[in-house]
C-alpha positions as CSV (number, residue, x, y, z in Angstrom):
1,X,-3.0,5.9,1.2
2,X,-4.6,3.6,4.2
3,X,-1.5,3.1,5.8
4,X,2.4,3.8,5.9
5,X,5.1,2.3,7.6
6,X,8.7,3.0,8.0
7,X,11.3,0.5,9.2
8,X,13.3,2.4,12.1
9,X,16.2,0.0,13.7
10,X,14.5,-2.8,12.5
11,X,10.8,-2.3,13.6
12,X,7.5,-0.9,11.8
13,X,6.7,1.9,12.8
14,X,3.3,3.7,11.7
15,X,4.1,6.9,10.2
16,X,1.1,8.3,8.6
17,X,-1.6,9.0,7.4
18,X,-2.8,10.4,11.2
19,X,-5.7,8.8,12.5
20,X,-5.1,5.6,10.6
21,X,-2.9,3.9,12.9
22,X,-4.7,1.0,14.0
23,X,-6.3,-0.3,10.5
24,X,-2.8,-2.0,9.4
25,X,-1.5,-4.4,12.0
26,X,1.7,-5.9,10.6
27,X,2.9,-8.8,12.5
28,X,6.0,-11.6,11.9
29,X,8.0,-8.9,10.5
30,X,11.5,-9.2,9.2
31,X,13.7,-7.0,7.4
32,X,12.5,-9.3,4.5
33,X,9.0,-9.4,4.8
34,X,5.9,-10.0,7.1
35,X,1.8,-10.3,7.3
36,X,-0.7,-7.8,7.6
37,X,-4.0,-7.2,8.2
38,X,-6.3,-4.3,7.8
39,X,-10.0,-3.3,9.4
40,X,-10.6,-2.0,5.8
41,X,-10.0,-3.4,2.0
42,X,-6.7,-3.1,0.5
43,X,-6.1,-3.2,-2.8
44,X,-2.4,-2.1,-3.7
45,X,0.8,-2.1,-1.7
46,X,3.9,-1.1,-2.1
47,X,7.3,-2.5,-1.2
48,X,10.1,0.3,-0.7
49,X,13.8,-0.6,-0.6
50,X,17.2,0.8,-1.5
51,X,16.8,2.2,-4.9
52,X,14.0,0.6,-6.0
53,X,10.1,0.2,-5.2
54,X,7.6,-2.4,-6.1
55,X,3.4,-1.8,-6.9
56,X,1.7,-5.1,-6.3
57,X,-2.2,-4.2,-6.9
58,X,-4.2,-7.5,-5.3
59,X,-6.5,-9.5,-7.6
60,X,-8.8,-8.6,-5.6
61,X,-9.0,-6.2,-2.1
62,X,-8.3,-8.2,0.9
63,X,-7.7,-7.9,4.6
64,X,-5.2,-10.1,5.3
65,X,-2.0,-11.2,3.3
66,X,1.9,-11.6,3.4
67,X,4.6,-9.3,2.2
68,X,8.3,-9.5,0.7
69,X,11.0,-8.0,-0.6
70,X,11.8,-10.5,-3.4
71,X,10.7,-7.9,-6.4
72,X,13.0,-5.7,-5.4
73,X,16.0,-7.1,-6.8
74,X,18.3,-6.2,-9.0
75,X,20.5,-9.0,-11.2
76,X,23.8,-9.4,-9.8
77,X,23.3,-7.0,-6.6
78,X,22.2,-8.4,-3.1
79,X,18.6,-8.0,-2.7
80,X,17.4,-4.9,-0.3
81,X,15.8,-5.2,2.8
82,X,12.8,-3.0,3.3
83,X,12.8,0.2,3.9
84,X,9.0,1.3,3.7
85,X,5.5,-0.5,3.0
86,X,2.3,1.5,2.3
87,X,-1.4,0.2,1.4
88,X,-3.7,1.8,-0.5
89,X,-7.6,1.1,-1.3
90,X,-7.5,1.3,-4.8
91,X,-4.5,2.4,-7.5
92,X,-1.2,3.8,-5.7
93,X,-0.5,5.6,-9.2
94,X,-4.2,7.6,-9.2
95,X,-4.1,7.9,-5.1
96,X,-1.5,10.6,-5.2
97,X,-1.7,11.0,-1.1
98,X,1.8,11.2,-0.5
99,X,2.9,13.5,-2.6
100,X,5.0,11.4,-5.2
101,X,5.0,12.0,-8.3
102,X,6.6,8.4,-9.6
103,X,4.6,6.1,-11.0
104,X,5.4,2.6,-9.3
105,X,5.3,-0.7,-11.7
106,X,2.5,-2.5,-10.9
107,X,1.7,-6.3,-11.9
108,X,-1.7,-8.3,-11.7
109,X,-4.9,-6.3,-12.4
110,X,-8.1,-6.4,-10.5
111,X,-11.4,-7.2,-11.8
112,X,-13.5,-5.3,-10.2
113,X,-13.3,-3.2,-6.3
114,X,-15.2,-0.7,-4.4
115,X,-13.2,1.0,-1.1
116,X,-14.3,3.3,1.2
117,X,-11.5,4.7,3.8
118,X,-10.4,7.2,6.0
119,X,-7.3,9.7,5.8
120,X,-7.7,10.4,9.6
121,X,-10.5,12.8,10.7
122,X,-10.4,15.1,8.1
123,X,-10.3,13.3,4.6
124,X,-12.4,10.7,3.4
125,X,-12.8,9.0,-0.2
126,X,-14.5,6.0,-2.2
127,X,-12.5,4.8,-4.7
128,X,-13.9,2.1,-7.3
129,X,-12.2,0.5,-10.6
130,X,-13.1,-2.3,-13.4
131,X,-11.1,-4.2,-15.7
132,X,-12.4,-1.9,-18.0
133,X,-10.1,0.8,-16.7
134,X,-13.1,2.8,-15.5
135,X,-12.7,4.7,-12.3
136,X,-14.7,6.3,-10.5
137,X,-13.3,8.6,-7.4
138,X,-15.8,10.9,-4.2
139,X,-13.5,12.7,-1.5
140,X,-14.9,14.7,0.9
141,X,-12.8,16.9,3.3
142,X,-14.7,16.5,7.3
């Protein structure tokens, strides 16, 4: 994980991973949705709300984009505003930073990506992936 956030009263706030709170700046944030930009790659995010989460891996890694909370909803229930967002480098499923366990759904594939980051001052990982479904993983603890 490069980055999560937490809505708290109707604001993003950074909650972890320490040390990695200025890569993500999120910016024109609603309860609905907002931009972001990142100092590193990003190549998944995920969208947290109510009961349900959404995995949208990036065709490619990118530093900038947009965010919503359209694929979170549920026929014939009100759509949920969003609780959480968190980026990741490569694959949220194979990351495994935060402890879950669930396996988000994810949509789109990426062709190709190579990400370097940092977990704070401690961790640090390369992470690279293929359409091939080859992976390739290096951590190294500071």
């Amino acid at each position: 994980m490069v980055s999560k956030f937490e809505v708290v009263g109707g604001a993003y706030v950074f909650e972890r991973p320490a040390g990695n709170d200025s890569v993500v700046t999120l910016t024109s944030t609603t309860a609905t949705g907002g931009s972001w930009s990142s100092t590193v790659p990003i190549g998944a995010i995920i969208v947290k709300g109510g009961n349900g989460q959404f995995a949208q891996e990036l065709a490619s890694p990118a530093t900038s984009g947009t965010f919503d909370n359209g694929d979170l909803a549920v026929s014939g229930s009100p759509t949920p505003d969003i609780s959480n967002i968190q980026f990741y480098c490569g694959d949220p499923a194979e990351d495994g930073s935060d402890g879950s366990t669930t396996t988000p759904t994810t949509t789109a594939t990426s062709s190709s990506s190579d990400c370097t980051s940092n977990w704070g001052s401690d961790w640090n990982y390369s992470w690279g992936y293929s359409t091939t479904d080859s992976y390739s993983w290096s951590w190294s603890w500071g």
